[in-house]
mmJSON file of the N, C-alpha and C atoms, coordinates in Angstrom:
{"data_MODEL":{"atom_site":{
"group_PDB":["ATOM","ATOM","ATOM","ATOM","ATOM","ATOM","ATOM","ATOM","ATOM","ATOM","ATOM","ATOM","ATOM","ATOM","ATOM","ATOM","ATOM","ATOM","ATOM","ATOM","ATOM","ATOM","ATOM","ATOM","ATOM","ATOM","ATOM","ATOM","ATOM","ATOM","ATOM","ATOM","ATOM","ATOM","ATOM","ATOM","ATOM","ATOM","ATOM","ATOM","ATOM","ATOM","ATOM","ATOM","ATOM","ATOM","ATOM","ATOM","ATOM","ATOM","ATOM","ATOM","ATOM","ATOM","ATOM","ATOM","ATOM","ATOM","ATOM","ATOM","ATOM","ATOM","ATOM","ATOM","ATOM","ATOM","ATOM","ATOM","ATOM","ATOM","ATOM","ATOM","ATOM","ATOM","ATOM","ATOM","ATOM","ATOM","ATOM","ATOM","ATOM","ATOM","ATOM","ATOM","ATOM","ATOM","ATOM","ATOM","ATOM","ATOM","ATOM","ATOM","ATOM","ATOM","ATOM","ATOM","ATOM","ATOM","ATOM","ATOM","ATOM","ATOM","ATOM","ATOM","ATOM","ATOM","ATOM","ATOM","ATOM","ATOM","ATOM","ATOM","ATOM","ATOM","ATOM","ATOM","ATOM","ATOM","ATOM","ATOM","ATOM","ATOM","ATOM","ATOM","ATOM","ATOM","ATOM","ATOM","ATOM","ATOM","ATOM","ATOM","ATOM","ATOM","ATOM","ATOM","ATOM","ATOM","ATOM","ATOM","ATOM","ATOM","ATOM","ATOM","ATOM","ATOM","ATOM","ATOM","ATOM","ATOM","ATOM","ATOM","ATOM","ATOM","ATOM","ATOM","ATOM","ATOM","ATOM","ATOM","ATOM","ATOM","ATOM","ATOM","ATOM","ATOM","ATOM","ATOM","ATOM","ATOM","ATOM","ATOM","ATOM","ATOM","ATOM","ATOM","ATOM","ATOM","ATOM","ATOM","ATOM","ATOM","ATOM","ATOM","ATOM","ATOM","ATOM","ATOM","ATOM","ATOM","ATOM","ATOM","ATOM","ATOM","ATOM","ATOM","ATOM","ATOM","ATOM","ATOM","ATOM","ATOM","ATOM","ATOM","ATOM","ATOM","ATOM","ATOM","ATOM","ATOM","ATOM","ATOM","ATOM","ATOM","ATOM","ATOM","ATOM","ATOM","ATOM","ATOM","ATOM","ATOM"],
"id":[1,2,3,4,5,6,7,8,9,10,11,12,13,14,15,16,17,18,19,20,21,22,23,24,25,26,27,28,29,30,31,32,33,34,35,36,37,38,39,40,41,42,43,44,45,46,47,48,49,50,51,52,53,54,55,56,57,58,59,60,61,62,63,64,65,66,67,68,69,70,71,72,73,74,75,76,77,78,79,80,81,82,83,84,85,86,87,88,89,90,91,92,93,94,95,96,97,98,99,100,101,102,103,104,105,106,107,108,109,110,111,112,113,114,115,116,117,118,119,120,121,122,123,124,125,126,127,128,129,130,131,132,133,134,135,136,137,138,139,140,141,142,143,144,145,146,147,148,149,150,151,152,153,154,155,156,157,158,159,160,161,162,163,164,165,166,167,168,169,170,171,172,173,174,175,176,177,178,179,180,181,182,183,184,185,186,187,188,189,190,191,192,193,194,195,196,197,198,199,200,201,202,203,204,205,206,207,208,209,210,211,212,213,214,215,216,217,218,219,220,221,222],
"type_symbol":["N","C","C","N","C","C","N","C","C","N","C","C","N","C","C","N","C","C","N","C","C","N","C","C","N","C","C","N","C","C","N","C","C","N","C","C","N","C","C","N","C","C","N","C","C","N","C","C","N","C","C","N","C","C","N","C","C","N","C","C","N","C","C","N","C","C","N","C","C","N","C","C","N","C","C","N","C","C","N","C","C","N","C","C","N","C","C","N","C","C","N","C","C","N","C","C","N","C","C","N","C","C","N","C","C","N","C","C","N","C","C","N","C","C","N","C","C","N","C","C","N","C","C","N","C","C","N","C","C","N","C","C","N","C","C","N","C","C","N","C","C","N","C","C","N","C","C","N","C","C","N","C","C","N","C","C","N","C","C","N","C","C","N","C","C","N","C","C","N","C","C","N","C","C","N","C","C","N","C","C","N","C","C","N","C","C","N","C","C","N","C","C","N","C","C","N","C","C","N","C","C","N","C","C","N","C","C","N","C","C","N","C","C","N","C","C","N","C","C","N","C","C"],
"label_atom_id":["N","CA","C","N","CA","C","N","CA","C","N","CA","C","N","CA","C","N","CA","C","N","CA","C","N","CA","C","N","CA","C","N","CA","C","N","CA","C","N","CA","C","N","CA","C","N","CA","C","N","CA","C","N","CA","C","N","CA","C","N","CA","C","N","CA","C","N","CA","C","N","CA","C","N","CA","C","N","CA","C","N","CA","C","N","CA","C","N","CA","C","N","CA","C","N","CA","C","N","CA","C","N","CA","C","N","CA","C","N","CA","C","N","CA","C","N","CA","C","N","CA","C","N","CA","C","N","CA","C","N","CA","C","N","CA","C","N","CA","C","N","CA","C","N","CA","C","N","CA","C","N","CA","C","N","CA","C","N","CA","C","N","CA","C","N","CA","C","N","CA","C","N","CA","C","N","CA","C","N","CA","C","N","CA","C","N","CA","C","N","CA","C","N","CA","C","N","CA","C","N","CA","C","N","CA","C","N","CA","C","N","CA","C","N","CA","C","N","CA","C","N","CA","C","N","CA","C","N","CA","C","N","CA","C","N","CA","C","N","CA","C","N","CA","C","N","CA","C","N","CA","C","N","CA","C","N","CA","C"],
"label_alt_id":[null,null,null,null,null,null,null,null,null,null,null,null,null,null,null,null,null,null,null,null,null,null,null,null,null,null,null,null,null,null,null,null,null,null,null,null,null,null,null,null,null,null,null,null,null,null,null,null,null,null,null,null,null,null,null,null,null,null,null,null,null,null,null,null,null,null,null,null,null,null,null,null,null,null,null,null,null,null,null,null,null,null,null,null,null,null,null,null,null,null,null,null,null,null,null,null,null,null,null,null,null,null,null,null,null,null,null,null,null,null,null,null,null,null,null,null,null,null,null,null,null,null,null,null,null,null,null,null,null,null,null,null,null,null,null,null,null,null,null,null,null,null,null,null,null,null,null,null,null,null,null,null,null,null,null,null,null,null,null,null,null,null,null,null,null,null,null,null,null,null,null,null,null,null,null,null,null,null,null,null,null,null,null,null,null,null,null,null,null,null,null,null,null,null,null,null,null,null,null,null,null,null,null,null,null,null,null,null,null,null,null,null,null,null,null,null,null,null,null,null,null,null],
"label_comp_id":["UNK","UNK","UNK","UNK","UNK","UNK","UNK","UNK","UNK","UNK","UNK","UNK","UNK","UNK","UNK","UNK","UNK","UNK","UNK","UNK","UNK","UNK","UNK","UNK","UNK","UNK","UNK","UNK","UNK","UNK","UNK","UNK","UNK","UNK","UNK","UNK","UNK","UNK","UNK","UNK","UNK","UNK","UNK","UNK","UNK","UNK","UNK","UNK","UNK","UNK","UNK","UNK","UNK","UNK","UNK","UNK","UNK","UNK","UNK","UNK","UNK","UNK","UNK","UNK","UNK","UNK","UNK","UNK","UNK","UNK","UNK","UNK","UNK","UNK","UNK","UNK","UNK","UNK","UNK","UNK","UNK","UNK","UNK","UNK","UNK","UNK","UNK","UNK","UNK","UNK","UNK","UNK","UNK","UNK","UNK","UNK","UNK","UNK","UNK","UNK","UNK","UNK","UNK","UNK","UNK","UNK","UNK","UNK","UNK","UNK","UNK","UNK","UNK","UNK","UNK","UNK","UNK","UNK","UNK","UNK","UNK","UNK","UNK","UNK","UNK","UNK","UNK","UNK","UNK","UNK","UNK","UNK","UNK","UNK","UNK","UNK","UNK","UNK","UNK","UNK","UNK","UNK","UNK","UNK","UNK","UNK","UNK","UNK","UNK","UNK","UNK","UNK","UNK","UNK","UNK","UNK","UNK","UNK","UNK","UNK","UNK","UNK","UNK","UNK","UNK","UNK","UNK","UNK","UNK","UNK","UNK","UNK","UNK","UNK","UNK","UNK","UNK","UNK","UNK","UNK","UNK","UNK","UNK","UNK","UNK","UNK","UNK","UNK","UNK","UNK","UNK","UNK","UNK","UNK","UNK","UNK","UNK","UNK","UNK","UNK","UNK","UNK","UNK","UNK","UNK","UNK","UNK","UNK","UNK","UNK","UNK","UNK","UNK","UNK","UNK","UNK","UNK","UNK","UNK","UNK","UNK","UNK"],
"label_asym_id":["A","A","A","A","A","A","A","A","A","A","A","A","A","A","A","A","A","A","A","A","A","A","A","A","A","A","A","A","A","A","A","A","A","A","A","A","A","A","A","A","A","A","A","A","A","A","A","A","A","A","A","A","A","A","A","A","A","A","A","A","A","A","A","A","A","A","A","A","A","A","A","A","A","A","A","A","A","A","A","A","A","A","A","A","A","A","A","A","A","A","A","A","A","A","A","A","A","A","A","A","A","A","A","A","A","A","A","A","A","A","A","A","A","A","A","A","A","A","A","A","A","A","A","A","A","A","A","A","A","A","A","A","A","A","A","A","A","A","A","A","A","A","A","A","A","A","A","A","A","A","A","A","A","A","A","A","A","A","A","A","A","A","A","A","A","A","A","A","A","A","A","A","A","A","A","A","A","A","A","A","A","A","A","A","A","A","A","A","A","A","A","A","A","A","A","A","A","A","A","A","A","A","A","A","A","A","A","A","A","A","A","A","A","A","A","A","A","A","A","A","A","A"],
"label_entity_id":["1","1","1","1","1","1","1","1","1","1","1","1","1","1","1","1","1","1","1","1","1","1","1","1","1","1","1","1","1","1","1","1","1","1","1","1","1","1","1","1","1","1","1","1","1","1","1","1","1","1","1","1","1","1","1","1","1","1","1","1","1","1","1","1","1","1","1","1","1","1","1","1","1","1","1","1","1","1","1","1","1","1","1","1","1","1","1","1","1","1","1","1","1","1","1","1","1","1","1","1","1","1","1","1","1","1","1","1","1","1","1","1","1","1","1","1","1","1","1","1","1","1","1","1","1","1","1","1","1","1","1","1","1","1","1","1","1","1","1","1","1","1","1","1","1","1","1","1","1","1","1","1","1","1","1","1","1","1","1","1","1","1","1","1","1","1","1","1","1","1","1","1","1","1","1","1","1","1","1","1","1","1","1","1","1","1","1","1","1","1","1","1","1","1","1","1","1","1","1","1","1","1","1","1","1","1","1","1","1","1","1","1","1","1","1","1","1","1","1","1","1","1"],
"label_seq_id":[1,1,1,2,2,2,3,3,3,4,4,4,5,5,5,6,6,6,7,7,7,8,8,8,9,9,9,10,10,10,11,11,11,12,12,12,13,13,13,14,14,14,15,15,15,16,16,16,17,17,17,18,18,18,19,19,19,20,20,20,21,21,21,22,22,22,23,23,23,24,24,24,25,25,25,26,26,26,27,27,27,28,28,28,29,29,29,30,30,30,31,31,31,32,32,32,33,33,33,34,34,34,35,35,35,36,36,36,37,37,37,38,38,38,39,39,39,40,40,40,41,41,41,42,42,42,43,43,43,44,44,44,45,45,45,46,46,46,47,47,47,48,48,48,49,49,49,50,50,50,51,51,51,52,52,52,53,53,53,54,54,54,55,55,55,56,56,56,57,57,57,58,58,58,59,59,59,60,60,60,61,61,61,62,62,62,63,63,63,64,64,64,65,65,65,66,66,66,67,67,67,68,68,68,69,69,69,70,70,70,71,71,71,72,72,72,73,73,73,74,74,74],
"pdbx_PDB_ins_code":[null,null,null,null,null,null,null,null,null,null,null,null,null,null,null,null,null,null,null,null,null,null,null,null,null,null,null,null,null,null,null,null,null,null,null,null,null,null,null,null,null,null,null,null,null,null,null,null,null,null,null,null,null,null,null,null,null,null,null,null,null,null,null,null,null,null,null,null,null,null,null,null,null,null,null,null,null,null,null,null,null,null,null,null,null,null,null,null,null,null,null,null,null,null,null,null,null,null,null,null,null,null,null,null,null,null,null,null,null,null,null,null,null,null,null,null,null,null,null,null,null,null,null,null,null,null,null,null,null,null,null,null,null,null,null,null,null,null,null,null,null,null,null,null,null,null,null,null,null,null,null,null,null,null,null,null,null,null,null,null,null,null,null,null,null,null,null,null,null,null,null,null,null,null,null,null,null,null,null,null,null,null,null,null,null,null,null,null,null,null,null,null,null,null,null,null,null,null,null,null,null,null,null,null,null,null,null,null,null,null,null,null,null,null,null,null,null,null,null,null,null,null],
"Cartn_x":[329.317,329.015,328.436,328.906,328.511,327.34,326.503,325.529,325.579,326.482,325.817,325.081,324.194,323.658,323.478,323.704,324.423,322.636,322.314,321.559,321.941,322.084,322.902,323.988,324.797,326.246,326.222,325.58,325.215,325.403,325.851,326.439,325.721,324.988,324.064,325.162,325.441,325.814,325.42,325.166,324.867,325.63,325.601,326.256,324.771,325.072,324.326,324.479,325.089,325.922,326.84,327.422,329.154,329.588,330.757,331.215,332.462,333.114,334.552,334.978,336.262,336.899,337.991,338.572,339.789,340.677,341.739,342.483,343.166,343.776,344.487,346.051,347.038,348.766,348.509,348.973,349.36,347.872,346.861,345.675,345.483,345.485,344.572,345.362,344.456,345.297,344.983,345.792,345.773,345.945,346.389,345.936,344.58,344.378,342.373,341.358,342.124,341.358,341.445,342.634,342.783,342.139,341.686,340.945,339.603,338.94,337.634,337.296,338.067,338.052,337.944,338.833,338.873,337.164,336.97,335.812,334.356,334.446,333.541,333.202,334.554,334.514,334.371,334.388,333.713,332.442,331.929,330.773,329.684,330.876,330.508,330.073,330.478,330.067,328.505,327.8,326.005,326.209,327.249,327.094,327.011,327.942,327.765,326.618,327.001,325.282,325.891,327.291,327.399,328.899,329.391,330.117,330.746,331.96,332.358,333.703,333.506,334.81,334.857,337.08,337.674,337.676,336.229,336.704,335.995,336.436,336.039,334.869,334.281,332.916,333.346,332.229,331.822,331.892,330.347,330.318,330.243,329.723,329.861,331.096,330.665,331.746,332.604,334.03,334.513,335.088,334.061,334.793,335.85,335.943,337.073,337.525,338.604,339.111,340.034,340.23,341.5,341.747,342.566,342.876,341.68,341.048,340.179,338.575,338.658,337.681,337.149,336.008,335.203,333.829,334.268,332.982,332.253,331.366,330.932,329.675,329.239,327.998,327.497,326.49,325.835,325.21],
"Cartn_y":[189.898,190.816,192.068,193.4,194.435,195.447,195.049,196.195,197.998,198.664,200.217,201.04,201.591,202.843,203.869,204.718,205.915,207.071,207.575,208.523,210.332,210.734,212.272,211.947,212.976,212.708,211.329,211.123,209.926,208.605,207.452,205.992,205.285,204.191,203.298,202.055,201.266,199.894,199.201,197.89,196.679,195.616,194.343,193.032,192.251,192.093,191.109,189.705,189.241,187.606,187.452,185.961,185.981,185.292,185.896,185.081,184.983,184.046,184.411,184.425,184.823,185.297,184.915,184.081,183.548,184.773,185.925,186.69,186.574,187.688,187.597,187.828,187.434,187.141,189.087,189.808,191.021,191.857,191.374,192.221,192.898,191.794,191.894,193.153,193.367,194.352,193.45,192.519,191.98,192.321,193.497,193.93,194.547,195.027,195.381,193.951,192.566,191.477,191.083,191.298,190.842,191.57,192.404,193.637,193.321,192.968,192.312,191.365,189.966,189.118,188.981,189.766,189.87,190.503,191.631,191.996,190.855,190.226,189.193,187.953,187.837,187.012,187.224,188.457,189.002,189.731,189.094,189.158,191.062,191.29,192.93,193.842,192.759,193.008,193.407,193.142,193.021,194.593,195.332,196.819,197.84,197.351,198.552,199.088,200.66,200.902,201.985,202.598,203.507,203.145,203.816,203.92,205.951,205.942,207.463,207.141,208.301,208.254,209.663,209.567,210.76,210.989,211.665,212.357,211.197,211.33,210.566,211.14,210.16,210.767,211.466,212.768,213.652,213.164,211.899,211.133,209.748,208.991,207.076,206.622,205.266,204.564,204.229,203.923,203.447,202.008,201.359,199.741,199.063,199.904,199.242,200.781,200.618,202.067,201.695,202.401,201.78,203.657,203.462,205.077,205.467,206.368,207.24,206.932,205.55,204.734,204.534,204.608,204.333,203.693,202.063,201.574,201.851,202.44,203.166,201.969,201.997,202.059,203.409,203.277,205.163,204.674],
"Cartn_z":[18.293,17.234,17.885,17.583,17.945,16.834,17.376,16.182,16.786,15.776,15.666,15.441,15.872,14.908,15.13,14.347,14.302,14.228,15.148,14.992,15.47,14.19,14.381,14.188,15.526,15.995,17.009,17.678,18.603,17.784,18.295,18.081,19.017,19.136,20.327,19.68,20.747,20.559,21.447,21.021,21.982,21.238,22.276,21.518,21.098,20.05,19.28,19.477,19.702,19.593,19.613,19.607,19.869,18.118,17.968,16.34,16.805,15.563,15.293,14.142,14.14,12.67,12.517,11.411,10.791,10.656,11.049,10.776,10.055,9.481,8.35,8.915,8.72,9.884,9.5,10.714,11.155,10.524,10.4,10.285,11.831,12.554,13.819,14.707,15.41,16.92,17.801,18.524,19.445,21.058,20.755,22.233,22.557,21.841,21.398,21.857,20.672,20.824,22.211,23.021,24.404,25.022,25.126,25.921,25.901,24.366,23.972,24.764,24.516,24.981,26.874,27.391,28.723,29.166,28.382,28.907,28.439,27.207,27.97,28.348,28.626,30.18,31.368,31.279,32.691,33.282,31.421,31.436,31.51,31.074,31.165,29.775,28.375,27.098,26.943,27.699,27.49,28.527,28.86,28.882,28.257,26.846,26.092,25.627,26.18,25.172,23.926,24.258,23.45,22.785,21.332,20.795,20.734,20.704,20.792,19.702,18.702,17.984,18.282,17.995,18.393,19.525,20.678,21.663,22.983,23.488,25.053,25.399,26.004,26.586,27.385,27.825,29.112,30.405,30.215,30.738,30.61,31.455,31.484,31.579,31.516,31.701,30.745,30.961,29.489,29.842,28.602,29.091,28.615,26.985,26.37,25.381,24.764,23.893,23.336,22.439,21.356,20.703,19.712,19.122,18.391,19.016,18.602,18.996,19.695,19.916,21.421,21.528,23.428,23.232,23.857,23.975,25.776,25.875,27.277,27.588,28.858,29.322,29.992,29.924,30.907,31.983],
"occupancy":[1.0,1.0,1.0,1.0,1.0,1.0,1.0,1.0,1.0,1.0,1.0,1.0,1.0,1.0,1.0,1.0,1.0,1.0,1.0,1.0,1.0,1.0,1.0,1.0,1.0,1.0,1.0,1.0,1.0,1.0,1.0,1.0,1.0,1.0,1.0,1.0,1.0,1.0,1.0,1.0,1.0,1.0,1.0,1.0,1.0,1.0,1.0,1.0,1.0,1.0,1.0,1.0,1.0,1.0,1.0,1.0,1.0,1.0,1.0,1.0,1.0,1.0,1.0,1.0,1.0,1.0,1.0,1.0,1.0,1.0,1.0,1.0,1.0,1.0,1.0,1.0,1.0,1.0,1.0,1.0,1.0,1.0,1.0,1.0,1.0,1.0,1.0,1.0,1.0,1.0,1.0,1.0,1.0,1.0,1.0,1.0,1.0,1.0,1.0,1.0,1.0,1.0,1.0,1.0,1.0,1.0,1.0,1.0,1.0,1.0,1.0,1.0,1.0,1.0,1.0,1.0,1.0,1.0,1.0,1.0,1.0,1.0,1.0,1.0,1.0,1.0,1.0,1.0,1.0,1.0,1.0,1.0,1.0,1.0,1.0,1.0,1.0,1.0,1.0,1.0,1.0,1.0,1.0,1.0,1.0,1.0,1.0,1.0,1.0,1.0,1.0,1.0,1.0,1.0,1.0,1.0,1.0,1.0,1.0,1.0,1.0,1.0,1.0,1.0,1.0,1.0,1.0,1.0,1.0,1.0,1.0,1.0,1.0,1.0,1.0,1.0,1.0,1.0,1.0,1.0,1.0,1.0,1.0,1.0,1.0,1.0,1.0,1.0,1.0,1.0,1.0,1.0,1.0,1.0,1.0,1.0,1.0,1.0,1.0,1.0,1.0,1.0,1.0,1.0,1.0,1.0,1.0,1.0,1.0,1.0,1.0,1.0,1.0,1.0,1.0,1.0,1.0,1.0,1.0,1.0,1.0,1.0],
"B_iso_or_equiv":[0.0,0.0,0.0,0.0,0.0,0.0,0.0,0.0,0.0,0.0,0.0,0.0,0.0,0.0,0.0,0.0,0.0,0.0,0.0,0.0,0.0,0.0,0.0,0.0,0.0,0.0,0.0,0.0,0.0,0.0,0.0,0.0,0.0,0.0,0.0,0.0,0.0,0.0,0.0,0.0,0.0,0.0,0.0,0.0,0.0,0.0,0.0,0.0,0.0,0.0,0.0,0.0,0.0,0.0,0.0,0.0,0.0,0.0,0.0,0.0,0.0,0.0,0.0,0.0,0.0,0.0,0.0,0.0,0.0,0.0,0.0,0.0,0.0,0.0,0.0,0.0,0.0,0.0,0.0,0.0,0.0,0.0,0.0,0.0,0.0,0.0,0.0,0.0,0.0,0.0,0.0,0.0,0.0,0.0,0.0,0.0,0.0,0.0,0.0,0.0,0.0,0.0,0.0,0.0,0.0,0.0,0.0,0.0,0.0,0.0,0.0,0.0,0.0,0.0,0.0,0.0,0.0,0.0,0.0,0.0,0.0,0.0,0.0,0.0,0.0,0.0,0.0,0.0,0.0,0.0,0.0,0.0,0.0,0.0,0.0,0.0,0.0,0.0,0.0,0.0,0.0,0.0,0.0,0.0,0.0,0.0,0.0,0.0,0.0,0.0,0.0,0.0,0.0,0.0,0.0,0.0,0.0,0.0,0.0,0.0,0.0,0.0,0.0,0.0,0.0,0.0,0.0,0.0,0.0,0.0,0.0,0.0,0.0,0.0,0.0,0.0,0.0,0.0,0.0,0.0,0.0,0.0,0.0,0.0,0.0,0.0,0.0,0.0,0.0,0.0,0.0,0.0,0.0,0.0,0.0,0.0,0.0,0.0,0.0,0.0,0.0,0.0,0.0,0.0,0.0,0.0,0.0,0.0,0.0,0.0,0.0,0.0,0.0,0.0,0.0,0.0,0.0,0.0,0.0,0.0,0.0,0.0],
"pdbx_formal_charge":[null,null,null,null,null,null,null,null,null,null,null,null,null,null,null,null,null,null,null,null,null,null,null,null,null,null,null,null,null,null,null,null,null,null,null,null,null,null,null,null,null,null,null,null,null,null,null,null,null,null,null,null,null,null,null,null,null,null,null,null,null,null,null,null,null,null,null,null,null,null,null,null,null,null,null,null,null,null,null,null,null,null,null,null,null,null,null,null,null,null,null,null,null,null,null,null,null,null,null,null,null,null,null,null,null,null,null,null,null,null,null,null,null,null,null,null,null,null,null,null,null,null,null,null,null,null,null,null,null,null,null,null,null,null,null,null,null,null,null,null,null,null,null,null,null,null,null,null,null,null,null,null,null,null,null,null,null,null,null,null,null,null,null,null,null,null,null,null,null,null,null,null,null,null,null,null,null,null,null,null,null,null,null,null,null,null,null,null,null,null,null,null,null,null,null,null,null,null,null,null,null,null,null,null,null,null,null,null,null,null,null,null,null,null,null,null,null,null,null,null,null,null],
"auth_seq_id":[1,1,1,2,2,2,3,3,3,4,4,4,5,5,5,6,6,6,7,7,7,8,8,8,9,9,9,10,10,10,11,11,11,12,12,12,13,13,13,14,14,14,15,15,15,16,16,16,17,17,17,18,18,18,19,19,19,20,20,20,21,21,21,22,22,22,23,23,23,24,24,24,25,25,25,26,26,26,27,27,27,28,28,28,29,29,29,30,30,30,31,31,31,32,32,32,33,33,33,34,34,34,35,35,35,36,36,36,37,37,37,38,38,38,39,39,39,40,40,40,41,41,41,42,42,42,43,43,43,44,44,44,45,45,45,46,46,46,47,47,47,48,48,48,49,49,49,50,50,50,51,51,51,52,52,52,53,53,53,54,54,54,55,55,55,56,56,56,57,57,57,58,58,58,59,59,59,60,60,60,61,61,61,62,62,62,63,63,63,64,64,64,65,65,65,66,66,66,67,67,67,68,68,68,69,69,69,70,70,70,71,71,71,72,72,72,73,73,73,74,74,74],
"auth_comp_id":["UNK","UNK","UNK","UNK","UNK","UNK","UNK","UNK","UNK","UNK","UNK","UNK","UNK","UNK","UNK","UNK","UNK","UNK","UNK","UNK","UNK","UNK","UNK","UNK","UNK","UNK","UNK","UNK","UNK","UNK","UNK","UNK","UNK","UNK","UNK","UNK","UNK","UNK","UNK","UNK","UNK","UNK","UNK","UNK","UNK","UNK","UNK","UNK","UNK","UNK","UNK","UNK","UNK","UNK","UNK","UNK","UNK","UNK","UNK","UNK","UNK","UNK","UNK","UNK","UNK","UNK","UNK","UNK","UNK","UNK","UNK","UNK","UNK","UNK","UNK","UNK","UNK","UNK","UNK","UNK","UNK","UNK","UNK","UNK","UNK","UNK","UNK","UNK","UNK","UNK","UNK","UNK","UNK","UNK","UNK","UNK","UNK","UNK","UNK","UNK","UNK","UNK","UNK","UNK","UNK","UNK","UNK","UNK","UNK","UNK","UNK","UNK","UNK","UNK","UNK","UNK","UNK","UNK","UNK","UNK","UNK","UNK","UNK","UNK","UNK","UNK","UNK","UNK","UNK","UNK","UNK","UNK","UNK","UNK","UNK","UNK","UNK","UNK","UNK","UNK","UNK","UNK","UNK","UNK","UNK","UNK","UNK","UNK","UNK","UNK","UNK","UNK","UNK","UNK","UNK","UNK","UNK","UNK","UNK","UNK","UNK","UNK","UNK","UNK","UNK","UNK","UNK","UNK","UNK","UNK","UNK","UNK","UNK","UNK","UNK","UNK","UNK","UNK","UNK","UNK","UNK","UNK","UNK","UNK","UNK","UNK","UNK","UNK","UNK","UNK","UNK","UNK","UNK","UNK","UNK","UNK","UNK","UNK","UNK","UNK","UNK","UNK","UNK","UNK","UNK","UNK","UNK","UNK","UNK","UNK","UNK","UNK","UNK","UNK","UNK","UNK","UNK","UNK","UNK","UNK","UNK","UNK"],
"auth_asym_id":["A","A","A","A","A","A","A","A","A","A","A","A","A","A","A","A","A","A","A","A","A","A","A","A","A","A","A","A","A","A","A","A","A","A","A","A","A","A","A","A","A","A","A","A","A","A","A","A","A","A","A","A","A","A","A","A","A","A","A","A","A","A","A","A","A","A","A","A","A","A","A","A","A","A","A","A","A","A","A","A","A","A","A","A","A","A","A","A","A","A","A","A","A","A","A","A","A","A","A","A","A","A","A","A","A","A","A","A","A","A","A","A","A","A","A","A","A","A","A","A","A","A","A","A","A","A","A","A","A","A","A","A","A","A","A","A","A","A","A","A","A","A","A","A","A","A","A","A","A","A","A","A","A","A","A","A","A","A","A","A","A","A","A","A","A","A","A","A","A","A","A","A","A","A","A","A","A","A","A","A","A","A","A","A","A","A","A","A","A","A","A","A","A","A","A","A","A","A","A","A","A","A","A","A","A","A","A","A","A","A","A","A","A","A","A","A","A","A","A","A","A","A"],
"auth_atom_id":["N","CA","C","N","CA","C","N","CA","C","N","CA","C","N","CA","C","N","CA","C","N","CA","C","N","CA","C","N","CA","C","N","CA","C","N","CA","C","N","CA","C","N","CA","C","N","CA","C","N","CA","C","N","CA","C","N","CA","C","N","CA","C","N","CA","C","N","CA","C","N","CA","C","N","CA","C","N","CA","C","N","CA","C","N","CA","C","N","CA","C","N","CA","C","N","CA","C","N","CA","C","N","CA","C","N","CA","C","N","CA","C","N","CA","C","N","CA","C","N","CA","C","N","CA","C","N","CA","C","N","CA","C","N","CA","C","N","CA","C","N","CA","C","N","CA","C","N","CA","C","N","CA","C","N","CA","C","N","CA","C","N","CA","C","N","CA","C","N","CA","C","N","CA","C","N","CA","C","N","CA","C","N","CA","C","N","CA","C","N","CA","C","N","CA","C","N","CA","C","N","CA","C","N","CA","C","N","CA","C","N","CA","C","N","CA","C","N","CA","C","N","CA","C","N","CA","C","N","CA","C","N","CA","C","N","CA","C","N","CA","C","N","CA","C","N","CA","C","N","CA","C","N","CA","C","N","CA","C"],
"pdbx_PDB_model_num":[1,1,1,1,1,1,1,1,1,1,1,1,1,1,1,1,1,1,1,1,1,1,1,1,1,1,1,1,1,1,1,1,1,1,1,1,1,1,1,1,1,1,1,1,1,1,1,1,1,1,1,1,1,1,1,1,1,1,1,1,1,1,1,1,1,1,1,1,1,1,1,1,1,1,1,1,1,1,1,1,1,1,1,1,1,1,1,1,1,1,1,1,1,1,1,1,1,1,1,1,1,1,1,1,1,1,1,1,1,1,1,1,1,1,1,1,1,1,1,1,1,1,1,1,1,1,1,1,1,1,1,1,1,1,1,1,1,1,1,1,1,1,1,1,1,1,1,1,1,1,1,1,1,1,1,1,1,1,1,1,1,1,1,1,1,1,1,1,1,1,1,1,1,1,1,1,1,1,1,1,1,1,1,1,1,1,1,1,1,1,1,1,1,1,1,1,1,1,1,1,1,1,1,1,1,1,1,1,1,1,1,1,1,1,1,1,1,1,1,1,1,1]
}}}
């Protein structure tokens, strides 16, 4: 589980816990979920600190991204 919050223009994220979810047939983006999934198993999820919509960060890292989307560490 990813908690956001949004202060200003600025987005902070961290992982909260692990869940799962029953999908709905062609809801999901599964290449997103594979991307999720890969990153934490490699144990790199407890990096995120930030969320970016639309534009790519300046700086940090980007650990995962999807359209319009950047989960970073700094």
């Amino acid at each position: 589980m990813l908690l956001v919050l949004r202060h200003g223009d600025d987005y902070f994220a961290s992982v909260t816990g692990h869940c799962g979810f029953i999908g709905c047939v062609g809801s999901a983006n599964t290449q997103a979920s594979d991307k999720l999934a890969a990153l934490f198993r490699a144990g790199m999820a407890n990096k995120i600190t930030r969320l970016y919509l639309s534009k790519p960060p300046k700086q940090g890292n980007i650990l995962l991204s999807g359209s319009g989307w950047y989960l970073c560490s700094e």
